[in-house]
N, CA, C and O atoms as a GROMACS GRO file, in nm:
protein
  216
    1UNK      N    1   0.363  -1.181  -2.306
    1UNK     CA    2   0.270  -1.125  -2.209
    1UNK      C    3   0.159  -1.056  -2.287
    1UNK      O    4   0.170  -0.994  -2.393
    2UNK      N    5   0.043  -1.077  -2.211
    2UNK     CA    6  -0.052  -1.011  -2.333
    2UNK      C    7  -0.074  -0.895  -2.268
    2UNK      O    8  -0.018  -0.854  -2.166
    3UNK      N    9  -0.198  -0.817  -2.366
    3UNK     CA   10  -0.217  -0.620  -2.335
    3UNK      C   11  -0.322  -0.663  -2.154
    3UNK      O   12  -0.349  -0.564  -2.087
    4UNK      N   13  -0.353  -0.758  -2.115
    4UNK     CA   14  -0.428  -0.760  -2.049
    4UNK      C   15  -0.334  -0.747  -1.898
    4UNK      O   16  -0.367  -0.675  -1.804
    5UNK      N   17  -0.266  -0.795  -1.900
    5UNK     CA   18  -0.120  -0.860  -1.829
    5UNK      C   19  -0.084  -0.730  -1.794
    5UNK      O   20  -0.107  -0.676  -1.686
    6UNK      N   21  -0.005  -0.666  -1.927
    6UNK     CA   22   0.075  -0.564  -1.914
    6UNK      C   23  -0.018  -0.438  -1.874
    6UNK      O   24   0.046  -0.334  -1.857
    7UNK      N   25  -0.196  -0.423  -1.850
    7UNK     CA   26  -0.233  -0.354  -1.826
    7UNK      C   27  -0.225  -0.364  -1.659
    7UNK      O   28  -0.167  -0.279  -1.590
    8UNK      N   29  -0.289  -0.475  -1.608
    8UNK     CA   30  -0.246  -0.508  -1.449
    8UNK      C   31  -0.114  -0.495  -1.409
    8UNK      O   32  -0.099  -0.483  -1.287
    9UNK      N   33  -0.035  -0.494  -1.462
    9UNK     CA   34   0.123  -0.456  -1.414
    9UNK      C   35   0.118  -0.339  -1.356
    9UNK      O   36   0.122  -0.308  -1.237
   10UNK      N   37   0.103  -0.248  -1.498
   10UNK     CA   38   0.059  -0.113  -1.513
   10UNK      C   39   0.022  -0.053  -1.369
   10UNK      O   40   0.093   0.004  -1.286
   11UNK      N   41  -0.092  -0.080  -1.369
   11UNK     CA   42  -0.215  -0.021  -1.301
   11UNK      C   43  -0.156  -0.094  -1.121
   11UNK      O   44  -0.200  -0.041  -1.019
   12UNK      N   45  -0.085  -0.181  -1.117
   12UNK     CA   46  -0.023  -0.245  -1.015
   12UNK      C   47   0.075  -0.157  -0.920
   12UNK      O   48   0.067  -0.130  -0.801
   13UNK      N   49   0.210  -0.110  -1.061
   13UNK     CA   50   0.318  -0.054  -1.014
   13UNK      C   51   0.277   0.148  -0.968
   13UNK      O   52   0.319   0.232  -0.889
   14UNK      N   53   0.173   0.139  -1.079
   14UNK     CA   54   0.089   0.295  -1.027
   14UNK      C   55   0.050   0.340  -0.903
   14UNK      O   56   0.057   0.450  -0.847
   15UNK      N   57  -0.007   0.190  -0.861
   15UNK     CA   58  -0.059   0.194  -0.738
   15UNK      C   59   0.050   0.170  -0.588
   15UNK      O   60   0.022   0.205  -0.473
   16UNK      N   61   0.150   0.115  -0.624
   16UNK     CA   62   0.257   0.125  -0.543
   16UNK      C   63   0.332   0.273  -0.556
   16UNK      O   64   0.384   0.333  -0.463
   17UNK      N   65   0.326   0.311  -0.672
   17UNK     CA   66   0.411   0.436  -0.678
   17UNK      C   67   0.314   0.569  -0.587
   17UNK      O   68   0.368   0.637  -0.500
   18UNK      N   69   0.193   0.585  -0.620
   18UNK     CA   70   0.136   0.694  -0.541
   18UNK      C   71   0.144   0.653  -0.383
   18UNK      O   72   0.186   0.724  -0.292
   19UNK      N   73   0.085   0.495  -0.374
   19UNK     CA   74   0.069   0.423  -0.208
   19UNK      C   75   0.230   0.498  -0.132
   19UNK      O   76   0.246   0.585  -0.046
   20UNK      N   77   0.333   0.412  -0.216
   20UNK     CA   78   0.475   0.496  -0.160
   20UNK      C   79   0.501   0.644  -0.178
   20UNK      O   80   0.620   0.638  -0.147
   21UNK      N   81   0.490   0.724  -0.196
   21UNK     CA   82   0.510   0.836  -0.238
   21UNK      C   83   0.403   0.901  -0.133
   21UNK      O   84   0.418   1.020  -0.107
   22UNK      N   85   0.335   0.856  -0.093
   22UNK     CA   86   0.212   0.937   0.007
   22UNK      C   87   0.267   0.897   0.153
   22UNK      O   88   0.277   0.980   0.244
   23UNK      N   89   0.311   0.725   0.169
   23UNK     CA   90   0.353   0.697   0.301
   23UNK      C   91   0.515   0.715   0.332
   23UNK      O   92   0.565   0.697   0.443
   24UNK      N   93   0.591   0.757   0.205
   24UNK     CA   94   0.694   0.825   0.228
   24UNK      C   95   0.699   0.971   0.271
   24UNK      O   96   0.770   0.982   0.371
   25UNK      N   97   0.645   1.094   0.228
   25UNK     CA   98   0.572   1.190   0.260
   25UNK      C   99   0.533   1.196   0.439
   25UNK      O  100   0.574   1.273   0.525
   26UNK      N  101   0.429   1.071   0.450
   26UNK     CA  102   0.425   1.101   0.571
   26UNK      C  103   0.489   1.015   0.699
   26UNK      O  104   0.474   1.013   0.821
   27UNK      N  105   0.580   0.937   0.590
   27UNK     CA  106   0.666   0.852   0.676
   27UNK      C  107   0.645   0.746   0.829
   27UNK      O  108   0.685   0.744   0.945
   28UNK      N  109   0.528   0.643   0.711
   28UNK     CA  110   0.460   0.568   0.799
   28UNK      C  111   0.394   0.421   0.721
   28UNK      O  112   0.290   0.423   0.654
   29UNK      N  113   0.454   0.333   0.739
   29UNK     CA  114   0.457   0.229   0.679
   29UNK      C  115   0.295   0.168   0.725
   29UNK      O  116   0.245   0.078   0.656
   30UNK      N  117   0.242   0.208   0.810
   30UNK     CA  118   0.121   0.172   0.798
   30UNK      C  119   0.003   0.202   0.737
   30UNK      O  120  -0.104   0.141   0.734
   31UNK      N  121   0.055   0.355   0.664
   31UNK     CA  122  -0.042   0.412   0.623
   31UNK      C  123   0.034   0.360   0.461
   31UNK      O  124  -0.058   0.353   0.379
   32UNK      N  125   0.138   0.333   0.410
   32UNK     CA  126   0.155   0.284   0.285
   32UNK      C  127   0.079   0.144   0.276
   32UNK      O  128   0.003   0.122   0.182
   33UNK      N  129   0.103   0.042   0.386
   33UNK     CA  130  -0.003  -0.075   0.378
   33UNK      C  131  -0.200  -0.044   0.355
   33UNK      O  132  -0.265  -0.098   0.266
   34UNK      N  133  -0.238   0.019   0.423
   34UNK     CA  134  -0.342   0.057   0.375
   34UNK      C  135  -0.435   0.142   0.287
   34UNK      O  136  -0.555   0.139   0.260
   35UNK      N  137  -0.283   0.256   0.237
   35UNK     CA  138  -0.354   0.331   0.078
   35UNK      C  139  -0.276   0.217  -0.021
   35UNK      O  140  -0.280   0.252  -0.139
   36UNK      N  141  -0.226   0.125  -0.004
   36UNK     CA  142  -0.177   0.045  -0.163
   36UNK      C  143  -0.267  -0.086  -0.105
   36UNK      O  144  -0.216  -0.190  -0.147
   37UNK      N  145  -0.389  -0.112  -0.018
   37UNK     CA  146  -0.475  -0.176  -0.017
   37UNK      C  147  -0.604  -0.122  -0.061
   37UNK      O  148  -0.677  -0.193  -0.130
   38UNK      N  149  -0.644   0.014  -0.022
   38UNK     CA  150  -0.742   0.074  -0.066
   38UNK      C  151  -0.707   0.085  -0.275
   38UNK      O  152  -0.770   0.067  -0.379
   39UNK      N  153  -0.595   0.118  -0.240
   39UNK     CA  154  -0.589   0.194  -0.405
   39UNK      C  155  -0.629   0.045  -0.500
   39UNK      O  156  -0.711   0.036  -0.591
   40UNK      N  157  -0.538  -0.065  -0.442
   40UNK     CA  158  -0.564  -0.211  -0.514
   40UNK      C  159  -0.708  -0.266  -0.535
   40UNK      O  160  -0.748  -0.288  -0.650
   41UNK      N  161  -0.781  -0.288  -0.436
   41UNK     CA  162  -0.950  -0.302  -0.397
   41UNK      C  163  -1.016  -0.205  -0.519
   41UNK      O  164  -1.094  -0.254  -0.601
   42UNK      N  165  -0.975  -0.053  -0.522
   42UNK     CA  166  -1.032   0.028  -0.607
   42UNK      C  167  -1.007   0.008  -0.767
   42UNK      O  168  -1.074   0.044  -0.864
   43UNK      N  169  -0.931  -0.036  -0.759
   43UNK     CA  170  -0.889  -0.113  -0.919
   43UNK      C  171  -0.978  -0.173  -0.981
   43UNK      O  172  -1.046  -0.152  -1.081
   44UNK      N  173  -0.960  -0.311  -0.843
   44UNK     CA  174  -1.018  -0.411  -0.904
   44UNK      C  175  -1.159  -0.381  -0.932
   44UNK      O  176  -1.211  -0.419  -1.037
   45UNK      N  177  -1.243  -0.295  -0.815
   45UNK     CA  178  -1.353  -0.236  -0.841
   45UNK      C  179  -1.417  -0.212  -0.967
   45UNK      O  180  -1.513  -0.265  -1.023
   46UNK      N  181  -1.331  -0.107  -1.002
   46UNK     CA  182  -1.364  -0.026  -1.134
   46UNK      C  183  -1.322  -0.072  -1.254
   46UNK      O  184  -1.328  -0.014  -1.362
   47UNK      N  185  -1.265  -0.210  -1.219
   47UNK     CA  186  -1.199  -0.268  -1.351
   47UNK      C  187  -1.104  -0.242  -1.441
   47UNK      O  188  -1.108  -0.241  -1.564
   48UNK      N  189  -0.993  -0.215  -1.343
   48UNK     CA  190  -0.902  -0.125  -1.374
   48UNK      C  191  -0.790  -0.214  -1.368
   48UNK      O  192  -0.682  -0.183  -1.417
   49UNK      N  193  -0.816  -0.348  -1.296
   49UNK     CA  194  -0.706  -0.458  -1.287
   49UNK      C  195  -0.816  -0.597  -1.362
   49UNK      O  196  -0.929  -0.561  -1.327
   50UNK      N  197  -0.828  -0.689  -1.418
   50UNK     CA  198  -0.887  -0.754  -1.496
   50UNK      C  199  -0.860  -0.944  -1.425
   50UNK      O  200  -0.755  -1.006  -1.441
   51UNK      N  201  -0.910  -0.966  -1.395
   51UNK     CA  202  -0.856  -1.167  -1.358
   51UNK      C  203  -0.891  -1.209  -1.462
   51UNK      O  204  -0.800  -1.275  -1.513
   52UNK      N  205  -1.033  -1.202  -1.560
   52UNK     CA  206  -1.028  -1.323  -1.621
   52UNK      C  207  -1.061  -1.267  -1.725
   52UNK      O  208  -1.061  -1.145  -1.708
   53UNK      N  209  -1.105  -1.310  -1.872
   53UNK     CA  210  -1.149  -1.272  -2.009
   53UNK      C  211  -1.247  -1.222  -2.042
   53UNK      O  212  -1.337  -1.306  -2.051
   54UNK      N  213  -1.291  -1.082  -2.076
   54UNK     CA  214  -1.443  -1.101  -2.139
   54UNK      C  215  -1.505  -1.171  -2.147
   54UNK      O  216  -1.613  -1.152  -2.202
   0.00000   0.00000   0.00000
């Protein structure tokens, strides 16, 4: 697996861990579907999740 890979994992399982941890908190599976959609979108945004090569 390369550093590029293991950075999107990364930055993947992060984003499930806060998404769950916020809609566990407020104990609402709809609001975990849409902060681990916002948080994902914001990734990719900022280039924080990578698709293809330099």
């Amino acid at each position: 697996m390369s550093a590029r890979q293991k950075l999107n994992v990364a930055t993947v399982n992060g984003c499930l861990l806060v998404a769950g941890t916020v809609a566990y908190l407020a104990q609402s599976w709809t609001l975990f579907a849409g902060l681990l959609l916002l948080l994902l979108l914001s990734a990719i945004g900022t280039g924080g999740i990578r698709f293809r090569r330099r």
